[in-house]
LOTOR-640459 format. One record per residue (C-alpha): residue in one letter; x, y, z. Coordinates in steps of 0.05 Angstrom, whole numbers, padded with zeros to 5 digits, always signed. Example, Ala and Ser with C-alpha at 12.3 -4.5 7.8 and 13.67 -1.06 7.14 Angstrom:
<rs>
A+00246-00090+00156S+00273-00021+00143
</rs>
This chain:
<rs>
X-00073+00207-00382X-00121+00229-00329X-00185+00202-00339X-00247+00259-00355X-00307+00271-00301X-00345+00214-00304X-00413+00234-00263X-00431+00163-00231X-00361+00167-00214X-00367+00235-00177X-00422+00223-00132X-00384+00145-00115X-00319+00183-00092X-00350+00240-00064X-00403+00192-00017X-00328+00148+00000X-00300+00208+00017X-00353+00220+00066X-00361+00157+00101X-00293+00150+00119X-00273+00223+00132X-00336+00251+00150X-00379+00320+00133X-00335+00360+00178X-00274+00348+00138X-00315+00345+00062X-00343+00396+00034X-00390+00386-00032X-00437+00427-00067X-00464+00480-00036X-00414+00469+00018X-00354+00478-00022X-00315+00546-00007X-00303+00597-00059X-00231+00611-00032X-00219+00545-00061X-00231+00550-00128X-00172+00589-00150X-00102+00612-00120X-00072+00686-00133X-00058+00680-00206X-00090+00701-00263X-00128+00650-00279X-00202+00647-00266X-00245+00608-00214X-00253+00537-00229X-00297+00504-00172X-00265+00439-00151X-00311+00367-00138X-00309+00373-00067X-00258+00406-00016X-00231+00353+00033X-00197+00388+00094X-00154+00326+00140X-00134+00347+00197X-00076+00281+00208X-00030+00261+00155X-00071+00195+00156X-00135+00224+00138X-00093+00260+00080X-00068+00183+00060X-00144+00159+00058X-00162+00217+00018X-00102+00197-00035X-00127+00117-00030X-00203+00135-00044X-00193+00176-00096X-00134+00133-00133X-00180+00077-00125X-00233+00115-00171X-00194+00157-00206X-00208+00226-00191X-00143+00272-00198X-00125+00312-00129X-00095+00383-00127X-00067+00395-00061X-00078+00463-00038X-00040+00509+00004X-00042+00590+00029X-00073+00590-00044X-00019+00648-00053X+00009+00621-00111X+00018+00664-00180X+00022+00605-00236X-00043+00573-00224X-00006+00514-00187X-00067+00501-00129X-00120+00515-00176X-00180+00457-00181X-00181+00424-00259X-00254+00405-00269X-00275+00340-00242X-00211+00340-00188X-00209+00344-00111X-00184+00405-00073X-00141+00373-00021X-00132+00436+00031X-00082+00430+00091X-00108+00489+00124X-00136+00448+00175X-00061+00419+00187X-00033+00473+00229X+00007+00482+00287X+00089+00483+00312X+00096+00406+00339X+00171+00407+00366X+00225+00460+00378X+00290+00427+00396X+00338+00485+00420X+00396+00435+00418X+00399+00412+00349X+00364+00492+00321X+00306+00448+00288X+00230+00469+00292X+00182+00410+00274X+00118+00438+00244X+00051+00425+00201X+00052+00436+00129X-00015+00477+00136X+00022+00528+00188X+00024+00595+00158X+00102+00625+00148X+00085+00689+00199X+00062+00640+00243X+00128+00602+00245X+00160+00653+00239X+00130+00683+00304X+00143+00615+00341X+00218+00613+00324X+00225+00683+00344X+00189+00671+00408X+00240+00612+00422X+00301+00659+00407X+00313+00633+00339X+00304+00657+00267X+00264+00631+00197X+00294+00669+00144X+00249+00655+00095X+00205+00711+00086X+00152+00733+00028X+00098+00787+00022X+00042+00736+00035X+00076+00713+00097X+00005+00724+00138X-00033+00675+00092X+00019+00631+00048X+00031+00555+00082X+00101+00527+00093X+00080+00473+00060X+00068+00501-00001X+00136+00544+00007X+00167+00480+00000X+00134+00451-00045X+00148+00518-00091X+00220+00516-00066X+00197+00591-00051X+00256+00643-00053X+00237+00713-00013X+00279+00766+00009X+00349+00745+00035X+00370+00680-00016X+00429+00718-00014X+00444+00695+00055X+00405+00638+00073X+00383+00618+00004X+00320+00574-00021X+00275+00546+00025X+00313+00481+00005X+00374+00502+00043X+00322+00510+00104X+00294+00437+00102X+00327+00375+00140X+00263+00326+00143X+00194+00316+00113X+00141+00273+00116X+00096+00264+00057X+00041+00231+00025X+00050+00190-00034X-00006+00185-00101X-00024+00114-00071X-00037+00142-00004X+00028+00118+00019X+00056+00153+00073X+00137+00169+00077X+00168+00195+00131X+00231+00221+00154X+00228+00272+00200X+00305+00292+00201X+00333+00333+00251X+00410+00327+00237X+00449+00369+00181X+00496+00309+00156X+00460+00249+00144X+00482+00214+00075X+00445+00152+00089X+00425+00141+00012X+00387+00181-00027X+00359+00255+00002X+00292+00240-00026X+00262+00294+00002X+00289+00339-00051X+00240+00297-00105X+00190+00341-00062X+00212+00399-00056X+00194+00448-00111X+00154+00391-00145X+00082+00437-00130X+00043+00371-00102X+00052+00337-00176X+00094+00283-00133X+00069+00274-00065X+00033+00320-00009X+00087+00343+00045X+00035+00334+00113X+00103+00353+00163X+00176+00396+00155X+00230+00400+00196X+00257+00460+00187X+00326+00490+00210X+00338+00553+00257X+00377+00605+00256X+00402+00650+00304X+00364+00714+00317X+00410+00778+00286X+00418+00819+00348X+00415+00894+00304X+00395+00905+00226X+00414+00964+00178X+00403+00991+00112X+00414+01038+00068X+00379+01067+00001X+00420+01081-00056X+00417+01115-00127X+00470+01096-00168X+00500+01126-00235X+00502+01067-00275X+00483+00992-00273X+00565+00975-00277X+00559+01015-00207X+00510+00958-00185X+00545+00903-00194X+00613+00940-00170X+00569+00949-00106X+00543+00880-00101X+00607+00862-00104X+00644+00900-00052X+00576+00882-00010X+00597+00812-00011X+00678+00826+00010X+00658+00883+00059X+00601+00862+00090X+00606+00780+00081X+00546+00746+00127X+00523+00811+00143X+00493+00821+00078X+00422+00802+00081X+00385+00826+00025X+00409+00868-00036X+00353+00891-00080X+00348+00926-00141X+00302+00981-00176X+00299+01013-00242X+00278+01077-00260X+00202+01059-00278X+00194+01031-00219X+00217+01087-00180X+00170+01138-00216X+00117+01094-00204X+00129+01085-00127X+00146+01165-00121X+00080+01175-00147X+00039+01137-00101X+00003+01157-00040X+00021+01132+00024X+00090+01110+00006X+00158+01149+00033X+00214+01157-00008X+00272+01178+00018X+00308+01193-00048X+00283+01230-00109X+00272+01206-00179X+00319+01218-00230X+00377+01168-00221X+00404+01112-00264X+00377+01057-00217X+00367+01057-00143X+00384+00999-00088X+00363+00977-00027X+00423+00943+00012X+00404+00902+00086X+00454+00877+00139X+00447+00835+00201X+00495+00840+00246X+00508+00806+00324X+00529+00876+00361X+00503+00938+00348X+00559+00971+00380X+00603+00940+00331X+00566+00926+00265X+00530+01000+00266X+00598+01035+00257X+00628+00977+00203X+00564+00989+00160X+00572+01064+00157X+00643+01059+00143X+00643+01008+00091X+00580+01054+00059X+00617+01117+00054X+00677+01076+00032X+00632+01063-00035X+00611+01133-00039X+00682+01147-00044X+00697+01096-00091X+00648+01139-00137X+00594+01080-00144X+00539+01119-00100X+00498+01184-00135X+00466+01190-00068X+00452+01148-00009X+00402+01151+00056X+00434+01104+00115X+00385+01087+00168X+00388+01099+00246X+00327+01058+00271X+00288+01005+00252X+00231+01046+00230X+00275+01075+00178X+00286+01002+00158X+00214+00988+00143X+00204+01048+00111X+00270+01029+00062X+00233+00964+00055X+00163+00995+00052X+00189+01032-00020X+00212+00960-00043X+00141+00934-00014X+00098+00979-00054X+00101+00936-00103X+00037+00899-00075X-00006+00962-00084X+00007+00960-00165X-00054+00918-00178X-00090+00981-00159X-00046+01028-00184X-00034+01002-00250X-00094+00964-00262X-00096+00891-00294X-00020+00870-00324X+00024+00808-00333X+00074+00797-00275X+00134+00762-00284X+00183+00722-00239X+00245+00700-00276X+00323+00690-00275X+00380+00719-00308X+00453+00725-00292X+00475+00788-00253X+00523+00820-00310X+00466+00813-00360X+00403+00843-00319X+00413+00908-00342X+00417+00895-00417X+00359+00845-00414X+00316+00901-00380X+00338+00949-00439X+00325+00895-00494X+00258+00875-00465X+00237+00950-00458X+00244+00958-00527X+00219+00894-00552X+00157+00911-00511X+00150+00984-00536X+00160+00953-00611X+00105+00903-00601X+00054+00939-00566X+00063+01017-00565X+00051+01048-00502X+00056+00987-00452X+00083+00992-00386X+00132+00959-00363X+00170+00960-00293X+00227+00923-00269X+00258+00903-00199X+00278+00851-00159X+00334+00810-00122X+00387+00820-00153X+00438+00795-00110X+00406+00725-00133X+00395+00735-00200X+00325+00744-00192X+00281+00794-00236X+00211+00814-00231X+00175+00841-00290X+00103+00875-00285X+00082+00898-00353X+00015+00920-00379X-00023+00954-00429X-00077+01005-00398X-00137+01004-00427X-00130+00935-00464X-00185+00880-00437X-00164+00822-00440X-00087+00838-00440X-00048+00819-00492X-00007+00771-00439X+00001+00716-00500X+00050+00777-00531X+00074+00804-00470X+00098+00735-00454X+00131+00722-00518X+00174+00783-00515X+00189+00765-00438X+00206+00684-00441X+00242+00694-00513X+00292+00738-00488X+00302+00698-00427X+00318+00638-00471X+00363+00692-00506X+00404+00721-00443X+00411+00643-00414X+00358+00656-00356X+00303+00615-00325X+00229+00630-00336X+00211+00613-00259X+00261+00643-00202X+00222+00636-00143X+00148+00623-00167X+00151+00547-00196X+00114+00534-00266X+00041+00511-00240X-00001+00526-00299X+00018+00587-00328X+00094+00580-00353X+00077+00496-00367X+00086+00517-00439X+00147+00559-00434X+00190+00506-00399X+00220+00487-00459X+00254+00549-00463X+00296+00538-00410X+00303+00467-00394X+00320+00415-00448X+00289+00351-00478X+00332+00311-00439X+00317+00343-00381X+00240+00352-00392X+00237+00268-00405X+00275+00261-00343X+00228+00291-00305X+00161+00256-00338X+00197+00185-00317X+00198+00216-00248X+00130+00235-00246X+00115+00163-00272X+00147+00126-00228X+00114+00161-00170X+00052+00168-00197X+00037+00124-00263X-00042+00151-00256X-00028+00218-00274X-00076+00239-00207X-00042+00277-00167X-00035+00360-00193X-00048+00330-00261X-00032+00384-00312X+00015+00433-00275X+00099+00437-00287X+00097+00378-00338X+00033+00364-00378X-00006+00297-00381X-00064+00313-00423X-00084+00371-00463X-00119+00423-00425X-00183+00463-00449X-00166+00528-00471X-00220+00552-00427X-00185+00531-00372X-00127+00589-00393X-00170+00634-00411X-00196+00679-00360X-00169+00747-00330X-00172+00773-00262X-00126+00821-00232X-00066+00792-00204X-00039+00802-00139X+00031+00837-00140X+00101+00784-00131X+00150+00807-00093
</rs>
């Protein structure tokens, strides 16, 4: 149970803070950034005690000590891109931000390992192991302002799971920051090492509720020499998975990304300014296929053939190959527009969730109409990775202030209980899906992880009240609507 702002006790952290970290690196009262407040979901603003910035994994640790020594929860804070409220400030708590922790430390060629700061932003290592002749393969919308920290602490997902998977797959070593200012760390750079337990998985996709990751060591990839894709409408969802599935034999590691869009979405896209689409409405459901390949010379000519092989196999309605890489961000561009719908479709409830392949298309037609039952004239679009299982959901209804999200996610998280999915694919559970967990995992499960979080942190202070609740929350603190910034 986390103990509630005490005001005597505010002023005695905040002054400790100070006087061993300094004004530089604490920021109170009128000092304190608004950024901070609040991450990308749709929750509201909730201004944090004071913002403490370290710049060294040891000022992070003295941070942790002060405030476990009176007290007053932490929430580590990232790119503040998240969508389930998972960096946002409960009153009375610290805003511990690692922006200050930037910056690529090591890249060893020899063992493909880049050694970086958890406060580094993903285009920014992303740029680095490009520079060195190497490849990150995670990759996300908010790549210019998310934290690779906080992708690993999210275990965040992205565009090619299909071929490189979670950001999981992508970690060898971390160094982190324990509740009692304890600093662990095991900066790994080897792929087999079975030297006891892998406890850096505790951390990963734990959103800070277990310790602060300060440093990664992440693994490299090498750089795909050429990349294609191709859009495709096809006749029928049965087509889809027919084509996912001669992707996979055909293609094998070339297959990078294999994404999905219904009809809804489609409309929507073909509708807005700005965006070229390369293939006109009207089809059952349209896909958007990616290969990386090692020789262009080679791979260019395998692609095409194995393409028109499916055409001919009577799975494609239609199909637009590319012959540049400008044609492949403007492919990707029509699966991108999804960030614009916050302005095109006004306030709405976005979902991220999971579902196996053979079911996605009878879950979209279920929700649809569940949706259109409850609350007549909603809208409701659907897309996503497919070739992982992963479905995104925006629904809305226009006009309606405040959304009716409580229905909307009713409708959504039952019938993901239903069709044997997950309620979080790639986003984690932060604040916003805490009380639809249940659905998905099971008691056993759900105490198993509460004797975790006890063990590492019997105070209850660090990220108290996200993934796994300690103490009932204020229903003010769910309450408020802004307009949510798009997944992807």
């Amino acid at each position: 149970m986390t103990a509630m702002p005490d005001a005597s006790r505010d002023g005695a952290v905040v002054d400790a803070l100070v006087a061993e970290l300094g004004e530089k690196t604490v920021l109170a009262g009128a000092d304190r950034p608004a950024r901070n407040a609040s991450d990308w979901s749709t929750l509201g603003p909730q201004a944090p005690l004071a913002v403490v910035r370290p710049a060294t994994t040891e000022a992070v640790a003295a941070a942790m000590r002060i405030c476990a020594a009176h007290g007053v929860p932490v929430v580590p804070q990232g790119g503040l891109t998240g969508l389930c409220g998972g960096a946002r400030p409960l009153p009375g708590s610290v805003a511990l931000s690692l922006e200050r922790m930037t910056g690529i430390e090591a890249i060893d060629p020899a063992s493909a390992t880049m050694t970086v700061r958890a406060g580094t932003p993903l285009q920014a290592v992303q740029e680095a192991a490009d520079a060195a002749g190497f490849l990150i393969p995670l990759d996300l919308g908010a790549r210019g302002s998310c934290a690779i920290g906080g992708n690993a602490s999210t275990n965040a997902g992205g565009n090619r799971v299909i071929r490189y998977g979670m950001t999981r797959e992508m970690i060898l070593g971390l160094e982190v920051v324990l509740p009692d200012g304890s600093i662990v760390t095991n900066l790994n750079r080897m792929i087999k090492n079975n030297a006891g337990y892998d406890l850096k998985h505790l951390f990963i996709g734990s959103e800070g509720t277990l310790g602060i990751i300060t440093r990664l060591v992440l693994r490299l990839f090498p750089k795909p020499a050429c990349t294609f894709a191709a859009l495709c409408a096809l006749p029928d969802y049965e087509s889809v998975v027919g084509l996912l599935a001669a992707a996979r034999r055909g293609l094998g590691p070339m297959l990078s990304a294999f994404e999905v869009m219904w009809p809804d979405y489609w409309d929507t896209i073909h509708a807005m300014p700005g965006v070229r689409v390369p293939l006109p409405p009207g089809h059952a459901v349209y896909c958007l296929i990616e290969a990386q390949g090692t020789d262009e010379a080679f791979d260019a000519p395998r692609f095409e053939t194995w393409l028109e092989r499916q055409a001919e196999a009577g799975l494609l309605s239609d199909a637009v190959l590319s012959r540049s890489l400008s044609d492949v961000k403007t492919f990707w561009g029509v699966r991108d527009a999804c960030s614009e719908f916050p302005q095109v479709l006004g306030p709405h409830e976005p979902f991220d969730i999971g579902l196996p392949v053979a079911a996605m298309d009878d879950y979209v037609r279920a929700c649809k109409a569940a949706l259109d039952r409850r609350l007549p004239g909603i809208t409701a679009l659907f897309y996503g990775h497919i070739g992982d299982g992963n479905l995104h959901i925006v629904a809305g209804l226009k006009g309606a202030s405040p959304q009716p999200k409580d229905a909307i996610q009713e409708v959504v998280y039952d019938l993901v209980r239903e069709f044997g999915g997950t309620v979080s694919a790639e986003h984690g559970i932060g604040l916003t899906k805490k009380p639809w967990l249940g659905h998905v995992r099971s008691d056993a499960e759900i105490a198993l992880m509460r004797r975790v979080k006890a063990a590492l942190d019997p105070a209850g202070l660090l990220n108290p009240g996200k993934v796994l609740a300690t103490e009932v929350l204020p229903t003010e603190v769910l309450a408020t609507e802004v307009l949510p910034t798009e997944i992807s």
